[in-house]
C-alpha positions as CSV (number, residue, x, y, z in Angstrom):
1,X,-92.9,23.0,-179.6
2,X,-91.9,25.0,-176.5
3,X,-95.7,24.6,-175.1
4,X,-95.7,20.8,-175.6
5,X,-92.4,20.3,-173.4
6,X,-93.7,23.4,-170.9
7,X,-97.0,21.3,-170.9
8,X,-95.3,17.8,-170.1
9,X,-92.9,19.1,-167.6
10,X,-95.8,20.2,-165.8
11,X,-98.1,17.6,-166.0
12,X,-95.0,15.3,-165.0
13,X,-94.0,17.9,-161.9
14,X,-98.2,17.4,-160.9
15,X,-98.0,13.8,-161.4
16,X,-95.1,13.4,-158.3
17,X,-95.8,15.8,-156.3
18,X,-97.9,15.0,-153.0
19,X,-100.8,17.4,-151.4
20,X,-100.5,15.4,-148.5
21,X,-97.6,15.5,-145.6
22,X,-97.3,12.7,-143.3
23,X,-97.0,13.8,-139.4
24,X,-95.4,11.2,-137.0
25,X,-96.2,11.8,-133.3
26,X,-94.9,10.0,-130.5
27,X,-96.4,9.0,-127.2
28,X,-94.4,9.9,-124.4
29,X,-93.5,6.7,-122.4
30,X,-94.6,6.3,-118.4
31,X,-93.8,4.1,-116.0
32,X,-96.6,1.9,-115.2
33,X,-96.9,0.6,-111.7
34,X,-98.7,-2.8,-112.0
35,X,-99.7,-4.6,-108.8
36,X,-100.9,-8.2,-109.0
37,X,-102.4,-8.5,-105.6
38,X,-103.6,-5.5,-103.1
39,X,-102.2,-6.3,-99.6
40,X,-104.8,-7.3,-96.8
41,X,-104.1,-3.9,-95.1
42,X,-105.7,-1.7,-98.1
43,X,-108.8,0.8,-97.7
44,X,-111.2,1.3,-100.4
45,X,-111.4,5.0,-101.1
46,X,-114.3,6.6,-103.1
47,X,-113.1,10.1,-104.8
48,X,-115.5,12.0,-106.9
49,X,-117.8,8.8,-107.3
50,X,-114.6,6.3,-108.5
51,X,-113.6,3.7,-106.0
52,X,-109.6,3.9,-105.6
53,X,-107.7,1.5,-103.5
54,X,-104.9,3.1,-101.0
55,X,-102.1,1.5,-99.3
56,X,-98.6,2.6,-98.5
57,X,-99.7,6.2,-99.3
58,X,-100.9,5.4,-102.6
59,X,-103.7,5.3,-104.5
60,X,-104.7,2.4,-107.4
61,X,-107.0,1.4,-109.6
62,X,-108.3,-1.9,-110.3
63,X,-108.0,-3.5,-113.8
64,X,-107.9,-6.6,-115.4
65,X,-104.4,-6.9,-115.2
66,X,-104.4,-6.0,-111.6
67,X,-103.7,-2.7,-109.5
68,X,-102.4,0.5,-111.5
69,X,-100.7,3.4,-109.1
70,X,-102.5,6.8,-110.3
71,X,-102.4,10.2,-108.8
72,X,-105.8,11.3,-107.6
């Protein structure tokens, strides 16, 4: 009689338990610099074989959604 229960409470304790964990990560949020429009002053910059867009001491990239500041 003692088996049966010892038997049940651990097919019970295997049937709730989880081999699996769940990890959460987070991205770390940045400031994104988005420029709609390069000013008529701006030099194109080639670095490493990437063209880069500079003004006002800055550098940029050009995307679909305009110029992003990076640092080259």
């Amino acid at each position: 009689m003692m088996k049966k229960y010892l038997f049940l409470f651990a097919f019970i304790s295997l049937l709730f338990s989880s081999c699996t964990t769940r990890i959460v990560t987070t991205t770390p949020r940045t400031n994104v610099v988005v420029v709609n429009k390069a000013p008529r002053n701006h030099k194109i910059v080639v670095i490493n074989g990437k063209r880069y867009y500079r003004w006002g001491g800055n550098h940029y990239r050009k995307t679909n959604r305009g110029y992003v500041l990076v640092k080259v």
